[in-house]
Every structure is written in C-alpha cells, then in structure tokens.
mmCIF file of the N, C-alpha and C atoms, coordinates in Angstrom:
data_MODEL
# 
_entry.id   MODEL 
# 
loop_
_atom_site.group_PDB 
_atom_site.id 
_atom_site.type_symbol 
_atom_site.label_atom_id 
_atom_site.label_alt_id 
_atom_site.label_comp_id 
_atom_site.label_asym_id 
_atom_site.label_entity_id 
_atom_site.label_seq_id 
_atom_site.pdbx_PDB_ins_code 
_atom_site.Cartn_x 
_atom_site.Cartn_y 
_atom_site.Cartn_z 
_atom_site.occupancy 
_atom_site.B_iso_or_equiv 
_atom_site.pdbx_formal_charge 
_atom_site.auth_seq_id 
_atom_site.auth_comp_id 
_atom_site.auth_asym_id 
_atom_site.auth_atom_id 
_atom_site.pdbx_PDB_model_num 
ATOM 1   N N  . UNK A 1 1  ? 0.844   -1.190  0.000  1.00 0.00 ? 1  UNK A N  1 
ATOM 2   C CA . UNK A 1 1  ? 0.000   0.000   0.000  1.00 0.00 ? 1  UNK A CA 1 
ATOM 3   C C  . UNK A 1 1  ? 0.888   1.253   0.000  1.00 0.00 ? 1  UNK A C  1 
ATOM 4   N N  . UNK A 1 2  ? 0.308   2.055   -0.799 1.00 0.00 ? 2  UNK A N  1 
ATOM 5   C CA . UNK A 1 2  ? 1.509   3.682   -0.866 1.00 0.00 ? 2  UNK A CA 1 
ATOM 6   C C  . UNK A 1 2  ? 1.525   4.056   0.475  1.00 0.00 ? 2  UNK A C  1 
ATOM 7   N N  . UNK A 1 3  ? 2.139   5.322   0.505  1.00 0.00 ? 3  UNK A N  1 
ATOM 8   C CA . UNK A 1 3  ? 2.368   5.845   1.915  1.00 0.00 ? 3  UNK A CA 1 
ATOM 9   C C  . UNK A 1 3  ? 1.689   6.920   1.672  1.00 0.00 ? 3  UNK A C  1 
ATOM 10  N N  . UNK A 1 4  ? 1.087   7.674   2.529  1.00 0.00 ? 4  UNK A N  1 
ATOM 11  C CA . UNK A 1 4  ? 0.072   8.853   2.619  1.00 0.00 ? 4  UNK A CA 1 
ATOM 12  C C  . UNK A 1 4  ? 1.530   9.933   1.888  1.00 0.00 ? 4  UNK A C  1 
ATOM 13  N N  . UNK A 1 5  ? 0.567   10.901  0.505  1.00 0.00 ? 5  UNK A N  1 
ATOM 14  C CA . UNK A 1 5  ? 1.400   11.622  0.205  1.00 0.00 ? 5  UNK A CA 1 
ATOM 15  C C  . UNK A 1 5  ? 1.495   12.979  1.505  1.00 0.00 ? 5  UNK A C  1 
ATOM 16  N N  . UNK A 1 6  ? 2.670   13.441  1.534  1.00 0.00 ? 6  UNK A N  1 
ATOM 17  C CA . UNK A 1 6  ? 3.017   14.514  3.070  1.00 0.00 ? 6  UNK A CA 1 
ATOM 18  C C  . UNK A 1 6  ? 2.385   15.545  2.143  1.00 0.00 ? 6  UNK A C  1 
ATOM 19  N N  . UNK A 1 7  ? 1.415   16.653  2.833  1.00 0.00 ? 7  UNK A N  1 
ATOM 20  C CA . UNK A 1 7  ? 1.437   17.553  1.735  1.00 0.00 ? 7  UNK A CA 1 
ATOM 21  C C  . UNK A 1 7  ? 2.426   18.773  2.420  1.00 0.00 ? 7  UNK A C  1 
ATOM 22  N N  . UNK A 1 8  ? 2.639   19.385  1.202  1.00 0.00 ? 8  UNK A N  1 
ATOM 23  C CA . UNK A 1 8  ? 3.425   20.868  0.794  1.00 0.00 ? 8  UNK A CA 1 
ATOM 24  C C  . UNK A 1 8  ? 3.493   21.360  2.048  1.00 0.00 ? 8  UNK A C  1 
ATOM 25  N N  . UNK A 1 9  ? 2.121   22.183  2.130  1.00 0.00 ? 9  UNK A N  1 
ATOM 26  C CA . UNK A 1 9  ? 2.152   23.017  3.262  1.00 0.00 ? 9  UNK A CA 1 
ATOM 27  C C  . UNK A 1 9  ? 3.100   22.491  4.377  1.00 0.00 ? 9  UNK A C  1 
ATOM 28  N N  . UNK A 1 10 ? 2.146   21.309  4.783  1.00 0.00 ? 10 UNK A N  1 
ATOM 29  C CA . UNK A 1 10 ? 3.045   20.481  6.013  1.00 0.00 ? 10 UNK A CA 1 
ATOM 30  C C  . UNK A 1 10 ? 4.145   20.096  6.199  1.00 0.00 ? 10 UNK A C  1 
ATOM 31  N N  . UNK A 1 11 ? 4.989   20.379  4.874  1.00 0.00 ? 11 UNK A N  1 
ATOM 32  C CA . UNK A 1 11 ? 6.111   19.900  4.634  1.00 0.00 ? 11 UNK A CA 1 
ATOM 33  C C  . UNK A 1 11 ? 7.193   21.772  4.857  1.00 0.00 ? 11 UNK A C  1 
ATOM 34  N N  . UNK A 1 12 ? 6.689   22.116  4.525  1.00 0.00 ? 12 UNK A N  1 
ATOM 35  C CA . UNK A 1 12 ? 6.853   23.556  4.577  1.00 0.00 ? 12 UNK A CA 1 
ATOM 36  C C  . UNK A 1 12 ? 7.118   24.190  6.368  1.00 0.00 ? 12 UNK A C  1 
ATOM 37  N N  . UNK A 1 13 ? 6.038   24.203  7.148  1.00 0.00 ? 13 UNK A N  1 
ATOM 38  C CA . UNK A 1 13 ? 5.757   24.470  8.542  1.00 0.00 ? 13 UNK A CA 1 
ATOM 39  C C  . UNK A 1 13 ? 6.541   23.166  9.405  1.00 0.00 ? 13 UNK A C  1 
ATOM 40  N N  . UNK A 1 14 ? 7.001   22.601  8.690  1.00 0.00 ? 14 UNK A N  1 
ATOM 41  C CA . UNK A 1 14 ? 7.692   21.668  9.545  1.00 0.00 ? 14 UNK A CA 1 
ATOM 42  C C  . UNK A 1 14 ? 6.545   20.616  10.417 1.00 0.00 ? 14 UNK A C  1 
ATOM 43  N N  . UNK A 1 15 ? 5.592   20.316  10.143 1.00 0.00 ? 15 UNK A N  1 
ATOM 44  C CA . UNK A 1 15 ? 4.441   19.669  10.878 1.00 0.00 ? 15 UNK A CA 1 
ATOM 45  C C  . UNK A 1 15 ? 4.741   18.156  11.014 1.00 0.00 ? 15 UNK A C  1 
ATOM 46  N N  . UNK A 1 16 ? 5.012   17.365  12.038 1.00 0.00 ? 16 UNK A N  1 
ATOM 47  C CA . UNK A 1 16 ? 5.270   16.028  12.274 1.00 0.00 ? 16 UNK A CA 1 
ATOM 48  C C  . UNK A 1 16 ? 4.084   15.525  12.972 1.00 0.00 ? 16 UNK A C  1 
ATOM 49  N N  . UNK A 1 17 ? 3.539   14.389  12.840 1.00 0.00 ? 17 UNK A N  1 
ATOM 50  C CA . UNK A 1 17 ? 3.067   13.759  13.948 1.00 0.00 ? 17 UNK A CA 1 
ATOM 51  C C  . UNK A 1 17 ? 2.053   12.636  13.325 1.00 0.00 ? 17 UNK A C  1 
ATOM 52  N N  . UNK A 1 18 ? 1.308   11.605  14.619 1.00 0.00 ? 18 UNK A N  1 
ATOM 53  C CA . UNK A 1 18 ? 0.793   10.360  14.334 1.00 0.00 ? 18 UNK A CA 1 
ATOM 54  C C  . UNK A 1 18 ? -0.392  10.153  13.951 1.00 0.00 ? 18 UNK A C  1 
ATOM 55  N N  . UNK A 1 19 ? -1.322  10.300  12.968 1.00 0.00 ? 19 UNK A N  1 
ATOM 56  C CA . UNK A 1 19 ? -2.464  9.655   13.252 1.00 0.00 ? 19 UNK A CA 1 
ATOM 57  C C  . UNK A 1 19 ? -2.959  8.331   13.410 1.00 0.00 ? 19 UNK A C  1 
ATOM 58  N N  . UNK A 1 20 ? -3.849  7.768   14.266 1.00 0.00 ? 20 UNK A N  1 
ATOM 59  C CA . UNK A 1 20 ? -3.737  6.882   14.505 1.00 0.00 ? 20 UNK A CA 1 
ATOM 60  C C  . UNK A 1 20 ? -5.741  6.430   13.747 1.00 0.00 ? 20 UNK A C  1 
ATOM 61  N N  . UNK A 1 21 ? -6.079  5.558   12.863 1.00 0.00 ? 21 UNK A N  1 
ATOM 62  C CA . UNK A 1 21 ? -6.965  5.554   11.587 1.00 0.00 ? 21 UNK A CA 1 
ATOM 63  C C  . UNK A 1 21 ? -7.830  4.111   12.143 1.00 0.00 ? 21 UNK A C  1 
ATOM 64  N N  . UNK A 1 22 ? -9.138  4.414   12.519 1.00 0.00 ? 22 UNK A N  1 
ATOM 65  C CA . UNK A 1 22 ? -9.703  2.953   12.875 1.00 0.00 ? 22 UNK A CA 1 
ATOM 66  C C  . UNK A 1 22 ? -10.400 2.891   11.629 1.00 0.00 ? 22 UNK A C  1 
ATOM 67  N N  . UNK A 1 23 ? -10.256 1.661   11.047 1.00 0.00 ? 23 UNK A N  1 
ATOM 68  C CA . UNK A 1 23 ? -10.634 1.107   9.941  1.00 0.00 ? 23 UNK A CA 1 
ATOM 69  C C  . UNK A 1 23 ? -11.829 0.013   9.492  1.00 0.00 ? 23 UNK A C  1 
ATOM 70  N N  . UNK A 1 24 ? -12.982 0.148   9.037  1.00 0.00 ? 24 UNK A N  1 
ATOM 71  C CA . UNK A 1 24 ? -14.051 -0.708  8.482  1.00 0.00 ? 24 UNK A CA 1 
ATOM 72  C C  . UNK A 1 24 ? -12.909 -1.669  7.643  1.00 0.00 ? 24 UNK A C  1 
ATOM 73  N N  . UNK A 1 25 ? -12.662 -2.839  7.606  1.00 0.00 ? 25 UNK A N  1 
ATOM 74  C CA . UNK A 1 25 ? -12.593 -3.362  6.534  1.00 0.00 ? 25 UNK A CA 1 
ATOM 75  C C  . UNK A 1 25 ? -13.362 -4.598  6.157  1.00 0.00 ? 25 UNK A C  1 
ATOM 76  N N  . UNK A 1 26 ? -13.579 -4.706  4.829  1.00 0.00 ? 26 UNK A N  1 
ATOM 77  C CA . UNK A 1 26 ? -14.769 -5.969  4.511  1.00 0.00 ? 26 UNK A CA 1 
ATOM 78  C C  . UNK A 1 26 ? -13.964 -6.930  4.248  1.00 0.00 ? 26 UNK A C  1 
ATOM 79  N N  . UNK A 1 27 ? -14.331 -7.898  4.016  1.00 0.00 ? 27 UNK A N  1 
ATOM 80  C CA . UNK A 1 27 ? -14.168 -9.163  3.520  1.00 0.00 ? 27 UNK A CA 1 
ATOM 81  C C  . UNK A 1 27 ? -13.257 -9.509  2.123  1.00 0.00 ? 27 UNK A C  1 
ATOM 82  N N  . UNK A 1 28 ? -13.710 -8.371  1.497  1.00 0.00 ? 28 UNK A N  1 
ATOM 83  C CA . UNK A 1 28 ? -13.585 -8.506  0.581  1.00 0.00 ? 28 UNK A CA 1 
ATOM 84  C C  . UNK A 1 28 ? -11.742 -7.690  0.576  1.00 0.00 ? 28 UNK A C  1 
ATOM 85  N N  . UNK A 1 29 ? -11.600 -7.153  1.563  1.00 0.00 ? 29 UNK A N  1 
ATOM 86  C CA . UNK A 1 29 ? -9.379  -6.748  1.715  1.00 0.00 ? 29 UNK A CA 1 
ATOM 87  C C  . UNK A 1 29 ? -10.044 -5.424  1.636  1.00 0.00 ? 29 UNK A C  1 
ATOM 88  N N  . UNK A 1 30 ? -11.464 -4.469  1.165  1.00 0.00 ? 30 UNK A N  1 
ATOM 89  C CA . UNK A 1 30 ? -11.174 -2.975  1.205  1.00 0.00 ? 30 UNK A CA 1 
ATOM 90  C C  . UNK A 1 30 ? -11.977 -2.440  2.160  1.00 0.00 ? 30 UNK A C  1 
ATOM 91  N N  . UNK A 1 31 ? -11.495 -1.343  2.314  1.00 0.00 ? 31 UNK A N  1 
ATOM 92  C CA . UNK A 1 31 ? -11.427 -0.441  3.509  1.00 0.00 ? 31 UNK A CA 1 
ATOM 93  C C  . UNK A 1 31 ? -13.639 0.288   3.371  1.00 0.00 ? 31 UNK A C  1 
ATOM 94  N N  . UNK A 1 32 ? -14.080 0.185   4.297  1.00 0.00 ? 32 UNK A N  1 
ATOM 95  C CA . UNK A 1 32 ? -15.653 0.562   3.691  1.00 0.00 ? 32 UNK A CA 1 
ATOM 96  C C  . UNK A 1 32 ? -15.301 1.608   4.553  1.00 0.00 ? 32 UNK A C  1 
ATOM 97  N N  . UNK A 1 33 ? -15.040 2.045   5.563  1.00 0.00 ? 33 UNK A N  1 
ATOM 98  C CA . UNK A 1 33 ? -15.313 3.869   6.367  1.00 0.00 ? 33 UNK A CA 1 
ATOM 99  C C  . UNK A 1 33 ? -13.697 3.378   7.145  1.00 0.00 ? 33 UNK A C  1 
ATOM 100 N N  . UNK A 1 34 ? -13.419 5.013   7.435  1.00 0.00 ? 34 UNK A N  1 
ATOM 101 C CA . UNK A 1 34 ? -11.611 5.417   7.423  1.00 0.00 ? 34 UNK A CA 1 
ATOM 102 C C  . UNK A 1 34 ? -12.508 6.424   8.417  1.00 0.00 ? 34 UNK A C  1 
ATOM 103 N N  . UNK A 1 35 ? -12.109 6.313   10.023 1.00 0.00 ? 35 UNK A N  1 
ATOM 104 C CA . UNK A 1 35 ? -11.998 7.243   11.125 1.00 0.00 ? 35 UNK A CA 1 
ATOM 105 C C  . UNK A 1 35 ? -11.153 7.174   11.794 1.00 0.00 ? 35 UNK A C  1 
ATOM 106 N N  . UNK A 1 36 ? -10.916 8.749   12.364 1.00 0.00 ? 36 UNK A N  1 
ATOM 107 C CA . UNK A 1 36 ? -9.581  9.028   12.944 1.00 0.00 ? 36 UNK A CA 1 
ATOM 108 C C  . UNK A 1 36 ? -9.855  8.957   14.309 1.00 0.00 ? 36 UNK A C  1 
ATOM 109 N N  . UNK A 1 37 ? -9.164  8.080   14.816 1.00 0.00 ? 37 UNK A N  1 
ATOM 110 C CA . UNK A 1 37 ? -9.214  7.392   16.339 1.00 0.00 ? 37 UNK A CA 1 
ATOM 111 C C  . UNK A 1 37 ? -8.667  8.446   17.303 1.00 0.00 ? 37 UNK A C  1 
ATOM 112 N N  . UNK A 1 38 ? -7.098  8.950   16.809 1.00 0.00 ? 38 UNK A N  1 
ATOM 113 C CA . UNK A 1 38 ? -6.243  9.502   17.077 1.00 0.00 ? 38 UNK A CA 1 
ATOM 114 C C  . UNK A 1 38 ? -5.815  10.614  16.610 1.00 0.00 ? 38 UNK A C  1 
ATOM 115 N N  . UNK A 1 39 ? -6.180  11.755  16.888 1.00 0.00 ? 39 UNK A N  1 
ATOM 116 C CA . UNK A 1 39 ? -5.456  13.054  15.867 1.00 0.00 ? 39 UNK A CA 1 
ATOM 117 C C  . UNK A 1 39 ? -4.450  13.318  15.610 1.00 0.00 ? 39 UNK A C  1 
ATOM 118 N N  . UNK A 1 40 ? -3.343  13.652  14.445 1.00 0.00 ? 40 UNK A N  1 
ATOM 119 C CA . UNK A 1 40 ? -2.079  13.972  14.665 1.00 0.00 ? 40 UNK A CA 1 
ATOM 120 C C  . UNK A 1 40 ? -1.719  15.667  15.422 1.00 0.00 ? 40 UNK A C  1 
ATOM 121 N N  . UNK A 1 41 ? -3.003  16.374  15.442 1.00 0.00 ? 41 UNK A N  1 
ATOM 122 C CA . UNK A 1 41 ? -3.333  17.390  16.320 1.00 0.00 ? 41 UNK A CA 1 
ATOM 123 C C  . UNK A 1 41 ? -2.752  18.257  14.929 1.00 0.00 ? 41 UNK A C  1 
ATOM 124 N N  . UNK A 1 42 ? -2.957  18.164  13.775 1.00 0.00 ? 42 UNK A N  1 
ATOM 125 C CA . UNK A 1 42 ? -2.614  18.990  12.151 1.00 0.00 ? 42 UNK A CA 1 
ATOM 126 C C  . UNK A 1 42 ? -4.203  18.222  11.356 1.00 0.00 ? 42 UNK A C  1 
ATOM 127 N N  . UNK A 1 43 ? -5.106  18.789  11.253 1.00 0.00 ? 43 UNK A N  1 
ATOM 128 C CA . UNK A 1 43 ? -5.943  18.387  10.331 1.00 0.00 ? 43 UNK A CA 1 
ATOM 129 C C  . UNK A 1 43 ? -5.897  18.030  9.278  1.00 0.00 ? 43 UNK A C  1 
ATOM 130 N N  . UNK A 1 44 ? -4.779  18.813  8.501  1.00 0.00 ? 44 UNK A N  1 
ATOM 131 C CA . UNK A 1 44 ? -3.999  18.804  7.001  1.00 0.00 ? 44 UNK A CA 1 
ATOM 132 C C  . UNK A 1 44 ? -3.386  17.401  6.970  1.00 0.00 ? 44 UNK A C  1 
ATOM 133 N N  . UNK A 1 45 ? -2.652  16.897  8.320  1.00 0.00 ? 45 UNK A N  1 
ATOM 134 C CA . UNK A 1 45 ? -2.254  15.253  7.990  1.00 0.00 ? 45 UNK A CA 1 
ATOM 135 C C  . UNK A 1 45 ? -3.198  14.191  8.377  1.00 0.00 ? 45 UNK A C  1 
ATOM 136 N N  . UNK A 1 46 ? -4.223  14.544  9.411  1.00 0.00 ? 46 UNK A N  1 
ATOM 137 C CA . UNK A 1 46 ? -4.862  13.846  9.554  1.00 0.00 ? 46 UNK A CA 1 
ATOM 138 C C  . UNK A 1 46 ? -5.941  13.166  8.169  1.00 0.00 ? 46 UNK A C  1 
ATOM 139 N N  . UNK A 1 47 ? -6.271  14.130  7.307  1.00 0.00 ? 47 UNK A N  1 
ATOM 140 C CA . UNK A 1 47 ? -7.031  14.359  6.141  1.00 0.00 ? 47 UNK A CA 1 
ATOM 141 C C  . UNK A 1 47 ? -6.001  13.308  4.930  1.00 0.00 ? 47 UNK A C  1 
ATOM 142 N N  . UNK A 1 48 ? -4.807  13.865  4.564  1.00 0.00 ? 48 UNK A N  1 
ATOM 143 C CA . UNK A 1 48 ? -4.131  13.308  3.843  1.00 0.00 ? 48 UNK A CA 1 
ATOM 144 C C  . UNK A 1 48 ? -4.013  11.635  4.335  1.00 0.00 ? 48 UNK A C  1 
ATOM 145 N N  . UNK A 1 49 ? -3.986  11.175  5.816  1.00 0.00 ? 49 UNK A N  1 
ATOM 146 C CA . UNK A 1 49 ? -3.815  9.843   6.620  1.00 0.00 ? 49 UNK A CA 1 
ATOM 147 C C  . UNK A 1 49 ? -5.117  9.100   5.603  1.00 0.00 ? 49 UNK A C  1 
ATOM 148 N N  . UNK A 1 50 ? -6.098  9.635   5.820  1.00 0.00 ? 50 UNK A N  1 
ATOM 149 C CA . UNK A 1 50 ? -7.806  9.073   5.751  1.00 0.00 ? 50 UNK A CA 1 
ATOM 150 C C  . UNK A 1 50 ? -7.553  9.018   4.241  1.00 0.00 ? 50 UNK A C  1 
ATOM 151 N N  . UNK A 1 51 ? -7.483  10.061  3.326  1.00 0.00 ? 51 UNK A N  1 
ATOM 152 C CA . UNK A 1 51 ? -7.504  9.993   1.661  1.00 0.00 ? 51 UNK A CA 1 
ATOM 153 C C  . UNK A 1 51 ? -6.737  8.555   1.309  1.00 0.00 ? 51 UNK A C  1 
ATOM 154 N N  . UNK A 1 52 ? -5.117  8.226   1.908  1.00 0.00 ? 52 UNK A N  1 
ATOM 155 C CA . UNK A 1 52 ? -4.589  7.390   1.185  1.00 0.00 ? 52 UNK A CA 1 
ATOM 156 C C  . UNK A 1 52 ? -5.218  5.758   2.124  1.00 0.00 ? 52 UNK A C  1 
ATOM 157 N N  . UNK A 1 53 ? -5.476  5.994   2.779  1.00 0.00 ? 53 UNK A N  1 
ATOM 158 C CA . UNK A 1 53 ? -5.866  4.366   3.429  1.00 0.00 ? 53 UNK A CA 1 
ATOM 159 C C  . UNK A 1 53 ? -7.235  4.024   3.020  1.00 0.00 ? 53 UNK A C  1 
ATOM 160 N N  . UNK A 1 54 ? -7.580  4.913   2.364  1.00 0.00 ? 54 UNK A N  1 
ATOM 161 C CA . UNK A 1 54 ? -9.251  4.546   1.712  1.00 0.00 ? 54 UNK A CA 1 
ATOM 162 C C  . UNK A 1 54 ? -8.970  4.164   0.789  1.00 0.00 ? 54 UNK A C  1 
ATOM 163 N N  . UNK A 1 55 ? -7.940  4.529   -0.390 1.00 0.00 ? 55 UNK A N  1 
ATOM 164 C CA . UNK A 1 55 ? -7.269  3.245   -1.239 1.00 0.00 ? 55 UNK A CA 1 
ATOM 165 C C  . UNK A 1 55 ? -6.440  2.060   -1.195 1.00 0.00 ? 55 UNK A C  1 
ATOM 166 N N  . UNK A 1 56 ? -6.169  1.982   0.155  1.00 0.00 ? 56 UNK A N  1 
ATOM 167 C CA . UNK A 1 56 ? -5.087  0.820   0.396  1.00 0.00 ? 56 UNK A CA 1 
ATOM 168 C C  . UNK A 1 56 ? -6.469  -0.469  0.056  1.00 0.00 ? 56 UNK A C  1 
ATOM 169 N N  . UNK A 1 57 ? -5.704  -1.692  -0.092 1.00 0.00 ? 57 UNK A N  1 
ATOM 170 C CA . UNK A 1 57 ? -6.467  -3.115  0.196  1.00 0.00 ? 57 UNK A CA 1 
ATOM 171 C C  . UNK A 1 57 ? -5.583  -4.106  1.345  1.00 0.00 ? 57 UNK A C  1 
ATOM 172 N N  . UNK A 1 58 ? -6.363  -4.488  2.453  1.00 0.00 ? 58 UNK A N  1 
ATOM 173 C CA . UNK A 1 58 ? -5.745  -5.292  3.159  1.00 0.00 ? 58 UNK A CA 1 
ATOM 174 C C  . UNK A 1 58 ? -6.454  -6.533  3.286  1.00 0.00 ? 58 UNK A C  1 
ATOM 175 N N  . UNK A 1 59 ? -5.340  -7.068  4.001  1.00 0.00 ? 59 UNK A N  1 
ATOM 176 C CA . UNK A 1 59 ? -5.773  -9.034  3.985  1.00 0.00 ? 59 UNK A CA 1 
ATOM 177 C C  . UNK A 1 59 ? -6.924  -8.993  5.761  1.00 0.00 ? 59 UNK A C  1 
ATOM 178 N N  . UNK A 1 60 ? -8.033  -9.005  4.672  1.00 0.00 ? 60 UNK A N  1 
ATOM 179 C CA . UNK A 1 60 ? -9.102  -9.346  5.694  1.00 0.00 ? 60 UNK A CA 1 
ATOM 180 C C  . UNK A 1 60 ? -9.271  -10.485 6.902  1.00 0.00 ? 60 UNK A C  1 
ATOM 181 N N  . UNK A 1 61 ? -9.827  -10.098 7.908  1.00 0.00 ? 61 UNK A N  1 
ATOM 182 C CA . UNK A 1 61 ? -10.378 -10.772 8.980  1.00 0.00 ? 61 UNK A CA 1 
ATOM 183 C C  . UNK A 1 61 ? -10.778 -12.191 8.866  1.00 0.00 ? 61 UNK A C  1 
ATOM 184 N N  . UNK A 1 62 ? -10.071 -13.309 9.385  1.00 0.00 ? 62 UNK A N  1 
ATOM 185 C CA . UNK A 1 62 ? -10.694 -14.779 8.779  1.00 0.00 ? 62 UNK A CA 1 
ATOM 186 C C  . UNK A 1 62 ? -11.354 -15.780 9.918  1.00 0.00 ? 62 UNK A C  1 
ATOM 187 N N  . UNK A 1 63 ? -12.318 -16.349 9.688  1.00 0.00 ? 63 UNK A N  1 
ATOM 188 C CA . UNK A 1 63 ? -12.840 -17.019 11.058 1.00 0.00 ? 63 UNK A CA 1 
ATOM 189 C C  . UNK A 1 63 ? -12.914 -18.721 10.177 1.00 0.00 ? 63 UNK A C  1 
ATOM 190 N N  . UNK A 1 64 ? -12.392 -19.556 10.648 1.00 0.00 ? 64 UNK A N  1 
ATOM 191 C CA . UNK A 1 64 ? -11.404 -20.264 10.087 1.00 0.00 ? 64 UNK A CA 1 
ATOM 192 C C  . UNK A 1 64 ? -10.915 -19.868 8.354  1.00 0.00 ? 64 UNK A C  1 
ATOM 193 N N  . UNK A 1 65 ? -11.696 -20.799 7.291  1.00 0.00 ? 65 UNK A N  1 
ATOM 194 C CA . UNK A 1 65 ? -11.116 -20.176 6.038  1.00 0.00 ? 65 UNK A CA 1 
ATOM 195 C C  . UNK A 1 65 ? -12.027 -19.070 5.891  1.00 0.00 ? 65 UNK A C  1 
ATOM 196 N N  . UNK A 1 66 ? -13.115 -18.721 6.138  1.00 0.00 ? 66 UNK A N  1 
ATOM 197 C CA . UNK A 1 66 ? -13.929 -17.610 5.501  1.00 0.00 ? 66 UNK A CA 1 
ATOM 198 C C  . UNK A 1 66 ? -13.242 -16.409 6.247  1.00 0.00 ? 66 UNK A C  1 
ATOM 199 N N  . UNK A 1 67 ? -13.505 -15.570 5.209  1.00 0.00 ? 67 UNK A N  1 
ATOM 200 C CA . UNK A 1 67 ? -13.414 -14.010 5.353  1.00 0.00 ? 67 UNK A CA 1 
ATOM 201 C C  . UNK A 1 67 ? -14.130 -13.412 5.935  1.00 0.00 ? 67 UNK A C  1 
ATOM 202 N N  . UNK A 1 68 ? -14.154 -12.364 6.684  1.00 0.00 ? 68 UNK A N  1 
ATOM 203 C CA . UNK A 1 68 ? -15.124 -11.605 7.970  1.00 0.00 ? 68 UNK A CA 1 
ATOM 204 C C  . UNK A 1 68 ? -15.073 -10.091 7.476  1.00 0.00 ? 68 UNK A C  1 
ATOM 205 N N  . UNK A 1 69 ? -15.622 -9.351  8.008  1.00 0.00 ? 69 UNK A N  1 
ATOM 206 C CA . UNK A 1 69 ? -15.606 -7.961  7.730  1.00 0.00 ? 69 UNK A CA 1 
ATOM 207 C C  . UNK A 1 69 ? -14.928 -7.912  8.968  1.00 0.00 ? 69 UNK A C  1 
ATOM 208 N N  . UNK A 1 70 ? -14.286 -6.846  9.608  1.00 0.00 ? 70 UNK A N  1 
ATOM 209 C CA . UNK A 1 70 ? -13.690 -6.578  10.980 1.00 0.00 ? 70 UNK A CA 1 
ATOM 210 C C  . UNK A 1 70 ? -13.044 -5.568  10.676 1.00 0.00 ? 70 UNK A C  1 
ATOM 211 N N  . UNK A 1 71 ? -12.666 -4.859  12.039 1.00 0.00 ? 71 UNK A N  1 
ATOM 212 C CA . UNK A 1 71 ? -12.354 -3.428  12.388 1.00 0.00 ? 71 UNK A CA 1 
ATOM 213 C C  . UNK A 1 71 ? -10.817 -4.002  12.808 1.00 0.00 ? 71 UNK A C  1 
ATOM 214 N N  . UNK A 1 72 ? -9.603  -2.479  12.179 1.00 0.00 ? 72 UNK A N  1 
ATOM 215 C CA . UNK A 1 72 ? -8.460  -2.505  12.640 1.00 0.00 ? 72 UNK A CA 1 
ATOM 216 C C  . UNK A 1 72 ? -7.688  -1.231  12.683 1.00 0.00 ? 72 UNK A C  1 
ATOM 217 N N  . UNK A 1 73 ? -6.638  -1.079  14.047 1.00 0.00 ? 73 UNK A N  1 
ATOM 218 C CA . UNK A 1 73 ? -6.292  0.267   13.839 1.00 0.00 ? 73 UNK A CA 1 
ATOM 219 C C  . UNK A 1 73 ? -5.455  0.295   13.291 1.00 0.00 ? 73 UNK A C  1 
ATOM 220 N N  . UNK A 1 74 ? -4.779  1.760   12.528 1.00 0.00 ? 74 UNK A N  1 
ATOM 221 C CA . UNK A 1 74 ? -3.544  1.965   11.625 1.00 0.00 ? 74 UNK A CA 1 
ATOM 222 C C  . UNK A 1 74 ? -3.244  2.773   11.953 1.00 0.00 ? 74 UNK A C  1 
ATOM 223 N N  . UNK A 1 75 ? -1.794  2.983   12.319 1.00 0.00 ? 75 UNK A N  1 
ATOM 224 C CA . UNK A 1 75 ? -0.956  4.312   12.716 1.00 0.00 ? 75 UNK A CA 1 
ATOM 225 C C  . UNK A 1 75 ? -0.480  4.317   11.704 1.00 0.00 ? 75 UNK A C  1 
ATOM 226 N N  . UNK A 1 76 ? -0.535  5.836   11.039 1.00 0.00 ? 76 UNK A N  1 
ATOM 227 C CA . UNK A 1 76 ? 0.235   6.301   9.961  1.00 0.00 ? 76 UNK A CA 1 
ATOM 228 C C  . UNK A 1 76 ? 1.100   7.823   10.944 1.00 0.00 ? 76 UNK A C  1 
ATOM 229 N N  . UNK A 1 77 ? 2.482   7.617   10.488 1.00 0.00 ? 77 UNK A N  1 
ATOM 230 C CA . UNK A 1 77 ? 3.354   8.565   10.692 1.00 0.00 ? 77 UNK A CA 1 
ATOM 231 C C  . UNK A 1 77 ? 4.111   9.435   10.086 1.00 0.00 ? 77 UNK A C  1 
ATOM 232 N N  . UNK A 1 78 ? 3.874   10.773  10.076 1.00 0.00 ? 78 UNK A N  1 
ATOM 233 C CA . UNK A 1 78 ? 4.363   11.586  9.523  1.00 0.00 ? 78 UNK A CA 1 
ATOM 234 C C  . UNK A 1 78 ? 5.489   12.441  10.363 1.00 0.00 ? 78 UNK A C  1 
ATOM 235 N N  . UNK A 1 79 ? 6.675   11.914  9.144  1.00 0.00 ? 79 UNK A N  1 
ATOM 236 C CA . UNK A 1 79 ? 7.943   12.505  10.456 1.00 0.00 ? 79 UNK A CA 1 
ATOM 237 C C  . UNK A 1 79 ? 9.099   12.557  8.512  1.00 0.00 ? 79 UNK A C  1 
ATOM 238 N N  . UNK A 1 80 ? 9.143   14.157  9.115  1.00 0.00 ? 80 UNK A N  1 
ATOM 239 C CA . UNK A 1 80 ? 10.544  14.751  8.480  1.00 0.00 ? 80 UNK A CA 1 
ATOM 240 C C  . UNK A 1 80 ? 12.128  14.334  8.330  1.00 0.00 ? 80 UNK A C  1 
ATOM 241 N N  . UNK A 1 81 ? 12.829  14.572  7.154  1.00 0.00 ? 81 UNK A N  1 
ATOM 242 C CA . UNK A 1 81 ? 13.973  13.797  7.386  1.00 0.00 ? 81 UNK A CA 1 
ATOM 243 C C  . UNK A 1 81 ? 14.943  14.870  7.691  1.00 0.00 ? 81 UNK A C  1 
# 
C-alpha cells in the first residue's frame, strides 16, 4: 500500500506527527469507512492519513477459512527527514 502523500504546506511548517486511523474493513481486503481514532493534532495530515488508506487493500479478517468484515487500527506517521 503507498504511503500517505506529506502535503506541501506540512512539509513547509515543519508539521510532524501520528495519526492513529480505525478502519471498516470488509471481507472482501477494502477499507468501507476510514476514522480518525487519534489526531495527529494537524488536520492537514490527519485528512491526507484518511484519503490514502481509503485506497489501500488489506488481507481481511478470517474465522477459520472464511473471510469476515472486521475493524483494525492503523498508525500512519508523519515525520521529516
């Protein structure tokens, strides 16, 4: 899965920090609703966090072989080099 693009601004003001992203995911590996559990306390990254994990696909929830819908959290981190 890509990495949340950093935007400009934030990259600019020097803005670091964690959001932490509770995630719908279905059965099917994609993401159905992207909420922010955790603020990175920057709206601008928190926003950019939510845009790119609503395109990610992950390996869904399994209750033996079948697939489940289930909830998971994601820390995405935004930190300067």
């Amino acid at each position: 899965n890509p990495a949340p693009e950093y935007p400009a601004f934030a990259q600019r003001r020097g803005w670091e920090g964690t959001v932490l992203l509770r995630v719908h995911v279905l059965a099917t590996g994609l993401p159905s609703e992207v909420q922010v559990q955790k603020t990175s306390g920057r709206e601008l990254l928190d926003e950019a966090a939510v845009r790119a994990v609503k395109r990610w696909t992950f390996v869904p929830a399994k209750q033996g072989e079948v697939a489940r819908d289930g909830w998971v959290s994601v820390p995405i981190d935004f930190k300067l080099n």
